[in-house]
N, C-alpha and C positions, 0 to 999 in steps of 0.2 A: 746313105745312112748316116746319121746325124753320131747316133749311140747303138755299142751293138745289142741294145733290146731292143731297136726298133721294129716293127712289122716293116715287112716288105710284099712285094709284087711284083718282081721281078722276072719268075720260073714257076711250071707248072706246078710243082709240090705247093708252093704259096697259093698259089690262083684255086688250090683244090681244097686245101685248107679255110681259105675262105667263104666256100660256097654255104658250109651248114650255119657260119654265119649273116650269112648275107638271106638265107631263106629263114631260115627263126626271125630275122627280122622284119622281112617281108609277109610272111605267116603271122604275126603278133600285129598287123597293121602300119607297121612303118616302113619308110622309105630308107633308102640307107645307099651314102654314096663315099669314094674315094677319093684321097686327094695325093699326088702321084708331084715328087719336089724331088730336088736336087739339094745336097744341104752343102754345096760350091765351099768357103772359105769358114763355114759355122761346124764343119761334118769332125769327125774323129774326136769325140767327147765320151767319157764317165757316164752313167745312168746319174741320174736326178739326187740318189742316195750318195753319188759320191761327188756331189756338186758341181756335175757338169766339167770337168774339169776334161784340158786336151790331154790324151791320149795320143802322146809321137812316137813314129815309126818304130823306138825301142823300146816302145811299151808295150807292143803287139799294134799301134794304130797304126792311121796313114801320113803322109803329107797331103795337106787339102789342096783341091785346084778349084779356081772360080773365073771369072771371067778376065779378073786383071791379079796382078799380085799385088799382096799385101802383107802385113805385119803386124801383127794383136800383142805382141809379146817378144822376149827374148827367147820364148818355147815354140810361140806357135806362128806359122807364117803360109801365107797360100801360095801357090803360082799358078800361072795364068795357063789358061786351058789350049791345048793347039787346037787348027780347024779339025783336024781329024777326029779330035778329042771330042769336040762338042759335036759333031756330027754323027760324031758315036753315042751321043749321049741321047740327041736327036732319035735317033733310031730305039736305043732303049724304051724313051718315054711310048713313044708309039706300040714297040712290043708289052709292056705294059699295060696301056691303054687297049691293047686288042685283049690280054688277061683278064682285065676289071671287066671288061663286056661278057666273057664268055663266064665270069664268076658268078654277075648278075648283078650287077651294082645298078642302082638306077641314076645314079648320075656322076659323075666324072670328074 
């Protein structure tokens, strides 16, 4: 999650919440598909109204992790992911991806 107004797809409550949208749009003629990210060293930001700005650990956010570490700022900085970490994340995407099927997304 990038910002915490983003939608997600994570857990059933989401996957079910999704479906009335995903069939009003398949009802009305169109196709309608998901796109399922990791937001690695960009994630723990403001909504758009509050200019994107990082949100750290003492602000109620997170510390970011992405593939390697980095440093954007004197605020904000990432660290790098363990395997266990990405293999977990791995497995997330996947359970996700079995959620968006079972919502009715027609493409992935």
């Amino acid at each position: 999650m990038n910002t915490p107004e983003d939608a997600g797809l994570w857990n059933t409550e989401q996957m079910e919440a999704w479906k009335p949208i995903v069939t009003f749009c398949q009802q009305n003629g169109s196709k309608i598909a998901v796109q399922l990210w990791h937001s690695g060293g960009k994630g723990s930001h403001s909504h758009k109204n509050g200019h994107f700005k990082y949100i750290g650990p003492e602000q109620g956010g997170r510390i970011t992790k992405s593939a390697s570490p980095f440093k954007l700022d004197e605020h904000h900085f990432s660290v790098a992911l363990t395997l266990e970490e990405i293999l977990s994340i791995k497995s997330d995407f996947i359970h996700s991806a079995k959620l968006a099927v079972e919502a009715g997304f027609d493409c992935l």
